[in-house]
MARPA-579826 format. One record per residue (C-alpha): residue in three letters; x, y, z. Coordinates in steps of 0.02 Angstrom, whole numbers. Each point is the difference from the previous one (the first is absolute). Layout:
# MARPA-579826
["Ala"; [X; Y; Z]];
...
END
This chain:
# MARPA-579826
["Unk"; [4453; -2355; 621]];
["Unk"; [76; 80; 139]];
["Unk"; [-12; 186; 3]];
["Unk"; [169; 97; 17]];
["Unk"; [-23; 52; 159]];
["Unk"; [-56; -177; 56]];
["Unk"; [171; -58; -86]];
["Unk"; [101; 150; 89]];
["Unk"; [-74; -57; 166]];
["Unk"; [44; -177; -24]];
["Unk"; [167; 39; -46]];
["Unk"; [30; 82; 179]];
["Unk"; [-91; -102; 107]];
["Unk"; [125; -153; -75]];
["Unk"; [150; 140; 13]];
["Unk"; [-63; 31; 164]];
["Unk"; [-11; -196; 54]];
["Unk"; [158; -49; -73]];
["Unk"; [84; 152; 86]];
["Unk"; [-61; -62; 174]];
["Unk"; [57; -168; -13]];
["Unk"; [167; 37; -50]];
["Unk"; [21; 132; 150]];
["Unk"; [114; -55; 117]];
["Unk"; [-47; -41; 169]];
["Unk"; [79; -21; 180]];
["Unk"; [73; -161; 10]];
["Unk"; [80; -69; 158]];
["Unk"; [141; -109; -93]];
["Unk"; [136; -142; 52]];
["Unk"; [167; -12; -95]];
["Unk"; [152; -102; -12]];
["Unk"; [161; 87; 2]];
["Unk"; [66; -147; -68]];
["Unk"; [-110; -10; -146]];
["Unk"; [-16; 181; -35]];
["Unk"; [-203; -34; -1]];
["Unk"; [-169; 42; 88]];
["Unk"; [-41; -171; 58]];
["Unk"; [-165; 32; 53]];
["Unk"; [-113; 158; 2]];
["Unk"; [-168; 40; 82]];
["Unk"; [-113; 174; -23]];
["Unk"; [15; 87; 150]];
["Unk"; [-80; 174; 74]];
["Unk"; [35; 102; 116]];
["Unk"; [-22; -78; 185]];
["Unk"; [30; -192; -36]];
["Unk"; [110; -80; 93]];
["Unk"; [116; -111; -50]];
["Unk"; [84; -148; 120]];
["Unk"; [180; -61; 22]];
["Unk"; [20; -155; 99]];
["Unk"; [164; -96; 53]];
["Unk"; [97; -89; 100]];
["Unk"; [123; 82; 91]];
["Unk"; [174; -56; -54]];
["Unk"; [70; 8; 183]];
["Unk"; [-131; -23; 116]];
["Unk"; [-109; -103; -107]];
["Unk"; [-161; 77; 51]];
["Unk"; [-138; 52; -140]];
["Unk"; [16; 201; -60]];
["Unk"; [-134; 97; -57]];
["Unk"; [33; 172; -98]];
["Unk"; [-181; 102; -54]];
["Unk"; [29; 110; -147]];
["Unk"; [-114; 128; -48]];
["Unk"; [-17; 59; -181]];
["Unk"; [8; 190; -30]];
["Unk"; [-76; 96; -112]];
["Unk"; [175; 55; -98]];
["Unk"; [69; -171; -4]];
["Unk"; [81; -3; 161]];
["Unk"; [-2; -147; 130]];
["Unk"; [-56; 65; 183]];
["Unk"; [46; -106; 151]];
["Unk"; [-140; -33; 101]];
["Unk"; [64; -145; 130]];
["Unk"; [125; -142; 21]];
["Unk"; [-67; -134; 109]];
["Unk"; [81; -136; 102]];
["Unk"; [-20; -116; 122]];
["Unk"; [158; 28; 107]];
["Unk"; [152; 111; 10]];
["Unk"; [161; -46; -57]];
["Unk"; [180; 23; -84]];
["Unk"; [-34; 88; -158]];
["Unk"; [-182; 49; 17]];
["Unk"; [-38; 186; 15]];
["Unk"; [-55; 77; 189]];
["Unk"; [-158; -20; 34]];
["Unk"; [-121; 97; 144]];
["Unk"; [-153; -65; -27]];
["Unk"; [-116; -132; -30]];
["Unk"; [-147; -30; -110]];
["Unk"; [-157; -79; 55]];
["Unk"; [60; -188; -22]];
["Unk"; [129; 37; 116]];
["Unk"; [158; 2; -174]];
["Unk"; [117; 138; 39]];
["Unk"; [-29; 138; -98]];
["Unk"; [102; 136; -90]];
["Unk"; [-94; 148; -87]];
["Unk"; [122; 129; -69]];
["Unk"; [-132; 125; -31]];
["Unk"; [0; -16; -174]];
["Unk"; [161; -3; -56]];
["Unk"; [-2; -31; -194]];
["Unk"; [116; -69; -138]];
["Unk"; [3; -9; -190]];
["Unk"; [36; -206; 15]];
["Unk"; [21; -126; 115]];
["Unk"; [122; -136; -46]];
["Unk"; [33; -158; 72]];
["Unk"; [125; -138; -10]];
["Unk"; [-85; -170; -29]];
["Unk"; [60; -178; 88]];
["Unk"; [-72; -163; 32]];
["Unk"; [8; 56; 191]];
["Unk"; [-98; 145; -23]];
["Unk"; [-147; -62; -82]];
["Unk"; [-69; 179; -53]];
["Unk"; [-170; 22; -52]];
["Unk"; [-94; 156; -71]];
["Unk"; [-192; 11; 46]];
["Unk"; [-95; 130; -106]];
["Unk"; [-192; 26; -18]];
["Unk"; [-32; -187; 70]];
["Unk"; [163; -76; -94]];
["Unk"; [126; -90; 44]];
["Unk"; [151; 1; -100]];
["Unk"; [144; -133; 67]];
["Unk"; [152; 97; -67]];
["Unk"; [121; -157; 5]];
["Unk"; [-111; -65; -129]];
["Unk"; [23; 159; -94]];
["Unk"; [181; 23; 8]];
["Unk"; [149; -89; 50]];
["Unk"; [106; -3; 126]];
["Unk"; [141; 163; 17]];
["Unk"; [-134; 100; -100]];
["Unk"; [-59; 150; 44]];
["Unk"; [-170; 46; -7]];
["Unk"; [-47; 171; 2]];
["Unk"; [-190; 74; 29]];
["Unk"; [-40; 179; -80]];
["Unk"; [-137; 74; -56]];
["Unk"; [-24; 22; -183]];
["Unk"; [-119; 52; -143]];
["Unk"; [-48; -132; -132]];
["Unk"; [-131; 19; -127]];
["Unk"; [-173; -44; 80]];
["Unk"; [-65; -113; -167]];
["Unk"; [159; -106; 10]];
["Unk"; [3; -35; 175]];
["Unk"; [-178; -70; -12]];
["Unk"; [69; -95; -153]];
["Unk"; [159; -51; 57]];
["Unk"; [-95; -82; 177]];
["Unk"; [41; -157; 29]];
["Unk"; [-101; -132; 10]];
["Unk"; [-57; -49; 170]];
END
């Protein structure tokens, strides 16, 4: 028979467990403006870096935006990258080592990032070694929009799908 201090102490280490899980966490999340709904959500910390690749609509040349997660939920601009300039594309100075132009804004930073998706664009997401194909994930004339949220931590390792 447990002892009522044994049965206390249970009692708060499960309180304490159950409390963890169900903290939320920082989540870098895509939704569909369309839908209304989080599409697809990864935990994120402080520091990762999140990548946005297209096509460019005009020039038809492959776009790279890095996005840096912030500690308050904030998106920081790290780079854009691309491999000419061109009608539409912002002014670039400089180049990075494998020779892509190479805009760095000094951290400019932004609650979301939204994007319009099309079959020309063929936008992808990569995060933490994935690769998310966003015409898969939406259809065309949607927007997709990239924030960072806060989801509890026990149903985002629940709620994983299944690789």
């Amino acid at each position: 028979m447990l002892t009522r201090k044994a049965k206390i102490g249970a009692i708060l280490a499960a309180s304490a467990l159950v409390g963890l899980t169900l903290l939320p966490v920082q989540t870098l999340e895509l939704e569909s403006k369309r839908r209304g709904a989080v599409l697809w959500r990864a935990r994120a910390a402080p520091g990762d870096v999140a990548i946005f690749s297209y096509i460019h609509s005009i020039e038809k040349i492959p776009v790279e935006g890095h996005f840096a997660i912030e500690a308050d939920g904030w998106l920081r601009v790290v780079e854009t990258r691309f491999p000419s300039v061109g009608a539409g594309l912002p002014t670039a100075t400089q180049r990075s080592s494998d020779g892509k132009w190479l805009v760095a804004p000094g951290g400019g930073r932004l609650p979301r990032f939204s994007f319009i998706i099309s079959p020309v664009n063929q936008a992808s997401l990569n995060f933490k070694g994935r690769r998310l194909e966003l015409a898969e994930l939406l259809e065309p004339g949607d927007t997709v929009t990239l924030t960072v949220g806060r989801y509890p931590g026990l149903l985002l390792i629940l709620n994983r799908p299944k690789e």
